[in-house]
Backbone as CSV, one residue per row, in Angstrom:
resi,resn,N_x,N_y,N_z,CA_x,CA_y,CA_z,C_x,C_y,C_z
1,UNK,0.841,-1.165,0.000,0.000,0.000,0.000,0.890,1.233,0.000
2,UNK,0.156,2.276,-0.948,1.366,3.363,-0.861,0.735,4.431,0.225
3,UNK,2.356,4.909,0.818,1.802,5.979,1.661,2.094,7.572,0.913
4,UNK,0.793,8.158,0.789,1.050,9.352,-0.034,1.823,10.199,1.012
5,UNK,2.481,10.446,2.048,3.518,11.362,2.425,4.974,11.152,2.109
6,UNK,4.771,9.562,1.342,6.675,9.162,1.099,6.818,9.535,-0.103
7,UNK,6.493,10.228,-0.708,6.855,10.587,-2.249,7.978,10.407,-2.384
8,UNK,9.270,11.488,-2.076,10.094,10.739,-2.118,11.038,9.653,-2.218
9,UNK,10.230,8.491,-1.515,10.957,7.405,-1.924,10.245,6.985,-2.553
10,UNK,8.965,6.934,-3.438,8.552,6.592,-4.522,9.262,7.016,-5.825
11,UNK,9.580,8.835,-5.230,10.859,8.978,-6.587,12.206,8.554,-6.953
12,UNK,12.764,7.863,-5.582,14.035,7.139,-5.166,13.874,5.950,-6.186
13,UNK,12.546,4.930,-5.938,12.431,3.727,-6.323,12.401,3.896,-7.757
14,UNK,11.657,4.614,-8.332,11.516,4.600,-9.915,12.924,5.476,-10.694
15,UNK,13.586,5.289,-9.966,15.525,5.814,-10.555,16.609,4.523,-10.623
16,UNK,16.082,3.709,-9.777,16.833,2.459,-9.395,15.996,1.318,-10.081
17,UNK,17.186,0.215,-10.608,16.393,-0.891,-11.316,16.208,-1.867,-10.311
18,UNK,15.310,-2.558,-10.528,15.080,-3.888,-10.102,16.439,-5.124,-10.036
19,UNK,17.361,-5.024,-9.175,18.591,-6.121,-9.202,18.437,-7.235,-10.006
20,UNK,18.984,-7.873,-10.400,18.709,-9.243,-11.207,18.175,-9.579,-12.156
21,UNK,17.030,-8.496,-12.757,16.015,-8.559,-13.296,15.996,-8.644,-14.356
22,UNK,17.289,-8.392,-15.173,17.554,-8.356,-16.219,18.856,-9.123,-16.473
23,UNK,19.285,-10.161,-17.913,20.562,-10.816,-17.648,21.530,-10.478,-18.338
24,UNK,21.548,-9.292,-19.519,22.221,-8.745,-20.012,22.358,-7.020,-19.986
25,UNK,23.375,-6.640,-19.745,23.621,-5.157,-19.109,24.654,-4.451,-20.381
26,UNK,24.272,-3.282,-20.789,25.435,-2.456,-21.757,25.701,-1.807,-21.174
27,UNK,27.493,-1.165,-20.755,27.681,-0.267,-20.158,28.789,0.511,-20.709
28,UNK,29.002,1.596,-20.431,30.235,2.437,-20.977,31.156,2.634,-19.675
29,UNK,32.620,2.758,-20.277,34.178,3.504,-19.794,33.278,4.179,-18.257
30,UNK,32.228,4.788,-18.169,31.936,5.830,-17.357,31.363,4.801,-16.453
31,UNK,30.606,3.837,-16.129,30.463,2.662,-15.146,31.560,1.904,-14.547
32,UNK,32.834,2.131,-14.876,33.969,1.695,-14.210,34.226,2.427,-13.435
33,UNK,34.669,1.234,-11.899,35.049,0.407,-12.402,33.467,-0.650,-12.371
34,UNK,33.596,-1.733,-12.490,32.397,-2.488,-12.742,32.225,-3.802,-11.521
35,UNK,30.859,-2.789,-10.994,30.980,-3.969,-9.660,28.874,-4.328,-10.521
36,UNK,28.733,-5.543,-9.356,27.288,-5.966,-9.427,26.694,-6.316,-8.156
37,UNK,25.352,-5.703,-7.945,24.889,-5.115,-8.696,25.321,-3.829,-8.650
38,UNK,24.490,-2.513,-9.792,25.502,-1.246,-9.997,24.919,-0.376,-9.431
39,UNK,25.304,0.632,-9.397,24.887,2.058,-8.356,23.142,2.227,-8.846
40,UNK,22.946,2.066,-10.188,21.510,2.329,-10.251,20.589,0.980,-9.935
41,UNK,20.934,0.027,-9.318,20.237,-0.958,-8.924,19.989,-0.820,-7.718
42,UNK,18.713,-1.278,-7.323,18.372,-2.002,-5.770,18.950,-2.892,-5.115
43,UNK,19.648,-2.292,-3.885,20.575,-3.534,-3.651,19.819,-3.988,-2.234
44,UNK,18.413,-3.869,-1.636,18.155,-4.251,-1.001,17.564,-5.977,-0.652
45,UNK,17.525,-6.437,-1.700,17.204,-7.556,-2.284,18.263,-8.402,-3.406
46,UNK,19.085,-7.985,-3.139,20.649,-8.421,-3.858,21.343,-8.901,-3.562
47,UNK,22.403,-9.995,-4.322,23.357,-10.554,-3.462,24.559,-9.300,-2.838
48,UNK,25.585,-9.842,-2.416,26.897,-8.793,-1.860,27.191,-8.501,-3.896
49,UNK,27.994,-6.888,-3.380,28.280,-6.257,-4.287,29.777,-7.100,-4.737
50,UNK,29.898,-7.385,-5.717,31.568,-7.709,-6.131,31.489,-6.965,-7.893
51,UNK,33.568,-6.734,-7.732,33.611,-6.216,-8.828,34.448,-7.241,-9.839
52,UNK,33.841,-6.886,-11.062,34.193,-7.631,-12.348,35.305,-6.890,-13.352
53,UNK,35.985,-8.062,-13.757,37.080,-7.569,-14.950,36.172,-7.325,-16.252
54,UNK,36.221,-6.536,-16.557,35.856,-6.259,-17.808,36.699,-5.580,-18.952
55,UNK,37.799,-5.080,-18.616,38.569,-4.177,-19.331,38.738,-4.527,-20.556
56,UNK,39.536,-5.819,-20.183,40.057,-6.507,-21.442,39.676,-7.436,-22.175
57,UNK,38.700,-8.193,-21.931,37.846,-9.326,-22.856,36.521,-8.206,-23.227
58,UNK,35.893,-7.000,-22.633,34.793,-5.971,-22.894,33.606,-7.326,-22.272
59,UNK,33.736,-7.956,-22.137,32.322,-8.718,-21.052,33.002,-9.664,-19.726
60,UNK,32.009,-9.262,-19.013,31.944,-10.212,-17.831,30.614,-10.316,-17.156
61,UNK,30.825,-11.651,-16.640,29.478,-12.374,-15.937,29.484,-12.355,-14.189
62,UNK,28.379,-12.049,-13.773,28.545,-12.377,-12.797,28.279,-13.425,-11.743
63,UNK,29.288,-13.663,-11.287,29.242,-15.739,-10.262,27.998,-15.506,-9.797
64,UNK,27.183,-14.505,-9.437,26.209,-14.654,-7.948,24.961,-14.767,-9.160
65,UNK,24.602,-13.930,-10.138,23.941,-13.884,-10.779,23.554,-14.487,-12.269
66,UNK,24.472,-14.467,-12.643,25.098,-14.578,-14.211,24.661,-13.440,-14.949
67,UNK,24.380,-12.381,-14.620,24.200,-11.251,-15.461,25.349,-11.016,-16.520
68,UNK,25.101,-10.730,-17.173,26.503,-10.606,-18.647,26.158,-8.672,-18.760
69,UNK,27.681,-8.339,-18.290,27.482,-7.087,-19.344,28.915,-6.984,-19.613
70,UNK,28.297,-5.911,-20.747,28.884,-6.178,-21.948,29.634,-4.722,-21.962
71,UNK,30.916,-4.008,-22.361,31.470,-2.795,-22.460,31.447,-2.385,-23.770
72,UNK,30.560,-1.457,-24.198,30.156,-0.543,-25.277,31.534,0.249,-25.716
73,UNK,32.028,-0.308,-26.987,33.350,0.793,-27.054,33.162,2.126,-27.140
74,UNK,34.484,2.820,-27.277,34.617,4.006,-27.751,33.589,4.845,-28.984
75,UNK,33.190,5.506,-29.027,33.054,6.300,-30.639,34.838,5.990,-31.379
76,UNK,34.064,5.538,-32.534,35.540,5.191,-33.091,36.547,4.332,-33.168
77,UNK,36.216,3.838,-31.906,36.733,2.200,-31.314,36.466,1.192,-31.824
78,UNK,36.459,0.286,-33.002,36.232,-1.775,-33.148,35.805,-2.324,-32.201
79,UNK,34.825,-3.255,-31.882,34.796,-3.668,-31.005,36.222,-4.891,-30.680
């Protein structure tokens, strides 16, 4: 039930994703370094945060989840 004096965290909740919820993630240079779940997720319902290599293969999975994301190159960059 919603309480109409928390607005606020109704506007909190609809900024943040749903953890897990999704199993493939695109992210750019600017999300590093790359932990899971990520700053715009809900981590109240999440496993512990750990961070992933991604630099150099441009994907990694995560053990707790298996979420795959994936590092969006450069403008200009090959993948």
């Amino acid at each position: 039930m919603n309480n109409p004096g928390n607005r606020q965290s109704e506007a909190a909740d609809k900024k943040t994703l749903q953890a897990n919820a999704v199993n493939r993630y695109e992210i750019t240079r600017a999300d590093l370094p790359l932990h899971c779940p990520m700053d715009n997720m809900s981590r109240w319902n999440s496993h512990p945060r750990v961070f992933l290599p991604i630099e150099d293969s441009g994907e990694a999975r995560c053990p707790y989840c298996s979420a795959l994301y994936i590092l969006k190159p450069k403008i200009g960059e090959t993948s």
